[in-house]
C-alpha positions as CSV (number, residue, x, y, z in Angstrom):
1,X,37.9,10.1,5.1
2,X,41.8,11.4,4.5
3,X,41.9,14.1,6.8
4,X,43.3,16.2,4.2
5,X,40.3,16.0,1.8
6,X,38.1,16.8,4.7
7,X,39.5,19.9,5.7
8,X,39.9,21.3,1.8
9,X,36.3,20.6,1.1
10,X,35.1,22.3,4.4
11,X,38.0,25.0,4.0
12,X,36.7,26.1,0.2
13,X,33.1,25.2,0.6
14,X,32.1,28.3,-1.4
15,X,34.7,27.8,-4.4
16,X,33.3,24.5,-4.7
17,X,29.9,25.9,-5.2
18,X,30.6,28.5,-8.2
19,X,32.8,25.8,-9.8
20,X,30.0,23.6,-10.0
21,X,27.6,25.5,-10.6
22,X,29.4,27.0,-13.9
23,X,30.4,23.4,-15.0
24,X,26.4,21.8,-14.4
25,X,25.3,24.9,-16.2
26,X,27.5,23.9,-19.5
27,X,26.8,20.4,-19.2
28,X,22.8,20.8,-18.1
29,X,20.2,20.3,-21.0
30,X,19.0,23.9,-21.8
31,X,15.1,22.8,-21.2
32,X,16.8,21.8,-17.8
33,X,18.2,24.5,-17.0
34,X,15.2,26.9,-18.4
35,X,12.3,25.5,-16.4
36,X,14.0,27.3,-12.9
37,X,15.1,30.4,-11.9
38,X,18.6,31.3,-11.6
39,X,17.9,32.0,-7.9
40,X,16.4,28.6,-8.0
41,X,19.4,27.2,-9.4
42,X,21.6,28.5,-7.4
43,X,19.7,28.1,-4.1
44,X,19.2,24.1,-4.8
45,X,22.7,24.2,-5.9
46,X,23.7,25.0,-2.5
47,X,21.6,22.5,-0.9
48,X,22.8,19.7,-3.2
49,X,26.8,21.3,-1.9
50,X,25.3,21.3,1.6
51,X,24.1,18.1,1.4
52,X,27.0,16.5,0.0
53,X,29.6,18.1,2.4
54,X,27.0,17.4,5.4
55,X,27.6,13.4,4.6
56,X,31.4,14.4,4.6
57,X,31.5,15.4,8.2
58,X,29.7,11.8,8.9
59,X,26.3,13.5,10.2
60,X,24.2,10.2,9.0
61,X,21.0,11.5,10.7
62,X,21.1,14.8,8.9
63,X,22.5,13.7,5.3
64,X,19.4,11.5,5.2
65,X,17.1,14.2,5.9
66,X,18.7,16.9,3.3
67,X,18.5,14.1,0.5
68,X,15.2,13.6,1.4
69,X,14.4,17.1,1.4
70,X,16.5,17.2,-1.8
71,X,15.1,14.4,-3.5
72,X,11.4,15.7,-3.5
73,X,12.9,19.5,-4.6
74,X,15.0,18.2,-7.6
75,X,11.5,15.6,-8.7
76,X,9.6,18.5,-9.0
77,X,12.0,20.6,-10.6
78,X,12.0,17.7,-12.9
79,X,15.7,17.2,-12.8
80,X,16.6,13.7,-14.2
81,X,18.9,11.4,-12.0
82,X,21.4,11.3,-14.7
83,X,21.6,15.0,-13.6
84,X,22.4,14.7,-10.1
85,X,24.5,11.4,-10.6
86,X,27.3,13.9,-13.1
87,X,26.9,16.5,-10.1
88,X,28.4,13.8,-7.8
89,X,31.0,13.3,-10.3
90,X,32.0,16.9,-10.8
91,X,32.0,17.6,-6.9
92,X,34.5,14.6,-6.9
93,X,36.4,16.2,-10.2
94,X,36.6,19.2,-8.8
95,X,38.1,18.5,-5.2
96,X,41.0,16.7,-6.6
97,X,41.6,19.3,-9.3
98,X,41.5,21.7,-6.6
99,X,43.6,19.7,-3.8
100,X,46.2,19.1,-7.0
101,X,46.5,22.8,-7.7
102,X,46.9,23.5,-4.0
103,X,49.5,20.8,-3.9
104,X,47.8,18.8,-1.6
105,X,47.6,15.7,-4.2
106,X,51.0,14.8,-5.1
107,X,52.5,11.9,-7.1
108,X,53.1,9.8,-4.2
109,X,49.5,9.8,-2.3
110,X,47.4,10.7,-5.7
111,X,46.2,6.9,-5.3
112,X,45.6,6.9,-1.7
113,X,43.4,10.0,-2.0
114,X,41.3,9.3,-4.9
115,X,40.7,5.9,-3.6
116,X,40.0,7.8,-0.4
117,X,37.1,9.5,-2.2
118,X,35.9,7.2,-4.5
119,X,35.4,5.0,-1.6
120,X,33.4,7.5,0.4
121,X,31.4,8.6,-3.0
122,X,30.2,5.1,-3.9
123,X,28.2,4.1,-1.1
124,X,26.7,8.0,-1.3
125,X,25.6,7.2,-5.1
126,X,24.1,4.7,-4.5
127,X,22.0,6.2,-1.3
128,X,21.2,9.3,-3.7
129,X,19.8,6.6,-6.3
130,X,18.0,4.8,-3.9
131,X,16.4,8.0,-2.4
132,X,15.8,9.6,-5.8
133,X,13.8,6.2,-7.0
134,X,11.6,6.2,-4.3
135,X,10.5,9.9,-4.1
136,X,10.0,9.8,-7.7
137,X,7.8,6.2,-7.9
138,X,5.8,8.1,-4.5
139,X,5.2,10.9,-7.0
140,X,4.1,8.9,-9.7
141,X,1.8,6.6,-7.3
142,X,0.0,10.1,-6.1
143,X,-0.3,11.5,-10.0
144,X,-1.9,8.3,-10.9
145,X,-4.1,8.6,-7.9
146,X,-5.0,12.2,-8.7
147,X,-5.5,11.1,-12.5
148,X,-8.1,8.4,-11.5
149,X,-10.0,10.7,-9.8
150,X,-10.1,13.0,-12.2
151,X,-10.7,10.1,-15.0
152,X,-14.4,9.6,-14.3
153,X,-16.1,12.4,-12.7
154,X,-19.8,11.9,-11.5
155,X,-21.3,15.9,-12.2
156,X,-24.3,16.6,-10.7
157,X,-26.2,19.2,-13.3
158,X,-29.5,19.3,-11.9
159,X,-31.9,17.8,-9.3
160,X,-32.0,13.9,-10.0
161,X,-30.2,14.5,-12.7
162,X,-25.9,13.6,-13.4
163,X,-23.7,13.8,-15.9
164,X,-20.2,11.9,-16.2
165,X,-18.0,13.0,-19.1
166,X,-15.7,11.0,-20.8
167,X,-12.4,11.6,-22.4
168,X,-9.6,9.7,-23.8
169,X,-8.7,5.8,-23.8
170,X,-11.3,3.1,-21.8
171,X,-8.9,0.2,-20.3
172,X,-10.2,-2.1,-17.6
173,X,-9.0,-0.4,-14.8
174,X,-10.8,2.6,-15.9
175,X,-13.8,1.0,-16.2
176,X,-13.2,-0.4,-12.9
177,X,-13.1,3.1,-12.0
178,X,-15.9,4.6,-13.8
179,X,-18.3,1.6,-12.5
180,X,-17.1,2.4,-8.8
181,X,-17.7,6.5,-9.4
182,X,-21.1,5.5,-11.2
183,X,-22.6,3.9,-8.7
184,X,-21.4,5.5,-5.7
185,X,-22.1,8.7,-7.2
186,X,-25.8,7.6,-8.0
187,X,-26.4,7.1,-4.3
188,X,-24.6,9.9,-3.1
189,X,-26.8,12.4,-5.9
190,X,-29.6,10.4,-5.5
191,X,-29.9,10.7,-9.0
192,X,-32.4,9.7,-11.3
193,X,-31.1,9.6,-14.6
194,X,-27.1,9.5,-15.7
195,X,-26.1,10.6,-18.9
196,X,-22.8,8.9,-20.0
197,X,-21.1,11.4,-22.5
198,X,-18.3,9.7,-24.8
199,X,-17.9,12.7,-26.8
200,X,-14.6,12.5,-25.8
201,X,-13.8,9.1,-26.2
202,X,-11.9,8.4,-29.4
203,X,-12.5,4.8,-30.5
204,X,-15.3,2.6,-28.9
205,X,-14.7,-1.4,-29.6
206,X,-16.3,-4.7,-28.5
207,X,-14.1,-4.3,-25.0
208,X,-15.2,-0.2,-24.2
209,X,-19.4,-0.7,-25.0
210,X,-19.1,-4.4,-23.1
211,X,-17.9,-1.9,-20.2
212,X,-20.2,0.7,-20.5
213,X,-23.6,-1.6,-20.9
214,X,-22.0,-2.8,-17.6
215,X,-21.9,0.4,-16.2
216,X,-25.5,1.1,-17.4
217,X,-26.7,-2.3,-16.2
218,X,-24.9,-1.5,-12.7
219,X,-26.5,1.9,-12.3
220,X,-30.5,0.7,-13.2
221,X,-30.1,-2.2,-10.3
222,X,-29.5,0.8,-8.0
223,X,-32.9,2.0,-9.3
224,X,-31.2,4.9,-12.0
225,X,-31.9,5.3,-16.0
226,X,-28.6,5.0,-17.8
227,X,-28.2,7.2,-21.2
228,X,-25.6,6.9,-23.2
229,X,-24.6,10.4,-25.0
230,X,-22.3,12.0,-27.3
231,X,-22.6,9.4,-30.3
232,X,-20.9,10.5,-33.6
233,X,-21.7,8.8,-37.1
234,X,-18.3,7.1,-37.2
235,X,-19.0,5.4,-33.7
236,X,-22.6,4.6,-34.4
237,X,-20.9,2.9,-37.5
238,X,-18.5,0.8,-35.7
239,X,-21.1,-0.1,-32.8
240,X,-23.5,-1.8,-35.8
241,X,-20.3,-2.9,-37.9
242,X,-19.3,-4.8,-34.5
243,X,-22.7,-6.1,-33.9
244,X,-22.9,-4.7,-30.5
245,X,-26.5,-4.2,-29.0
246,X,-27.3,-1.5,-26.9
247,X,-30.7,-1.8,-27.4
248,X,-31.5,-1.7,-23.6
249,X,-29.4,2.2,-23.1
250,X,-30.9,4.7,-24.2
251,X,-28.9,7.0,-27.2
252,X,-27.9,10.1,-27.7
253,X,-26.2,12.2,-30.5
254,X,-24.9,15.2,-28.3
255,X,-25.0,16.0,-24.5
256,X,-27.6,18.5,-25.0
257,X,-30.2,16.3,-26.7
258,X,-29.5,13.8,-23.5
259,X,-30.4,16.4,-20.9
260,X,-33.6,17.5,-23.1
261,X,-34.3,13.3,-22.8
262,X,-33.4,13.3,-19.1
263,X,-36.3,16.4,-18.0
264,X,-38.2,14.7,-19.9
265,X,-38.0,11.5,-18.0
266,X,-38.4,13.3,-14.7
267,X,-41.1,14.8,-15.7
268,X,-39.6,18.5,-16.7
269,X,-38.8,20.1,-19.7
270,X,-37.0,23.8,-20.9
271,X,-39.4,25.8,-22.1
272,X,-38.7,29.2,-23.9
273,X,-39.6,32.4,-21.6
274,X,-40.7,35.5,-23.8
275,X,-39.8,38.6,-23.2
């Protein structure tokens, strides 16, 4: 880098930093700029400024780990790329604004300089995006990992007994999902009896009950009863519009009624207690 540029942006490190800060405030989305703290802001600020300048003093090692470190902040924060890329640009804008009103950029090396810098900021774009991509598809990869967990939990309610509700959407690799949690659960609860509640569950077709008589099929070779609970009239409608036969699960309008069905199968009931 032009030895000139170096020593203004490590000579007015801190201007640098109130100067961009004020202009990324103007420019920043207001949700953006609401969801953090301005000691937040200001404190990421700085390590964004730090960062930058740390890749200026060619300290390879070092950049890598601050973007690192900077990448997972900003994710989190949820501040976009498009974000970070116009901070590049205004720490670029506002060096040679800067160098020109110290008269450091004249007419006769204005080229020289800003090639100077546009040559050093390219390849550090492009490391930023590269960075940024990855720590956000990692952070997506470990949501999705979280969210399948949580897709198809195996509850056990009481002895022999297990419950797994069911909200939202059934795609395939749900149901790959929910047949894995079934029947590992079923072992692991020794259970008797599962109750399948789609209470939740806002349309069942040909594709969703082919996956849960599946499931049900799955979880009686392991030596369980499969019930199927949480059937409203506009689903029992579309199951015998569809033709589908469930003859072989047992059926249930609400969760309750299954667990009344399930003691009953394992040879318990709820009995009222007076007083």
């Amino acid at each position: 880098m032009n030895q000139l540029v170096y020593s203004y942006i490590i000579q007015n490190q801190d201007y640098i930093l109130d100067e961009w800060m004020k202009r990324m405030k103007e420019k920043a989305d207001e949700r953006l700029i609401k969801v953090v703290s301005d000691q937040m802001f200001t404190r990421t600020s700085r390590e964004f400024i730090d960062m930058v300048i740390t890749n200026v003093q060619n300290n390879n090692d070092e950049f890598k780990y601050k973007l690192s470190e900077f990448a997972e902040k900003v994710v989190r924060l949820g501040w976009p790329l498009t974000f970070v890329n116009e901070g590049l640009r205004e720490f670029n804008f506002i060096a040679i604004e800067g160098m020109q009103e110290s008269g450091i950029v004249t007419p006769e090396n204005q080229m020289e300089i800003v090639y100077d810098i546009e040559k050093w900021l390219t390849p550090m774009n492009n490391e930023i995006i590269h960075v940024y991509s990855q720590t956000w598809e990692k952070t997506v990869s470990l949501q999705k990992i979280a969210l399948q967990e949580l897709s198809a939990p195996l509850i056990p309610v009481l002895e022999g007994i297990t419950v797994m509700p069911l909200v939202g959407t059934i795609d395939t690799e749900r149901a790959k999902q929910i047949m894995e949690n079934l029947l590992n659960g079923v072992v692991k609860h020794r259970s008797e009896v599962v109750l399948i509640d789609i209470t939740g569950v806002p349309v069942v077709d040909t594709m969703v009950a082919h996956h849960i008589i599946q499931a049900a099929e799955a979880v009686r070779l392991v030596g369980a009863k499969c019930m199927l609970c949480g059937i409203r009239p506009e689903i029992a409608q579309t199951i015998v519009n569809l033709g589908i036969n469930l003859n072989e699960i047992i059926t249930k309008n609400s969760l309750k009624k299954g667990v009344e069905a399930a003691l009953e199968l394992t040879s318990r009931k709820i009995i009222e207690v007076e007083e």
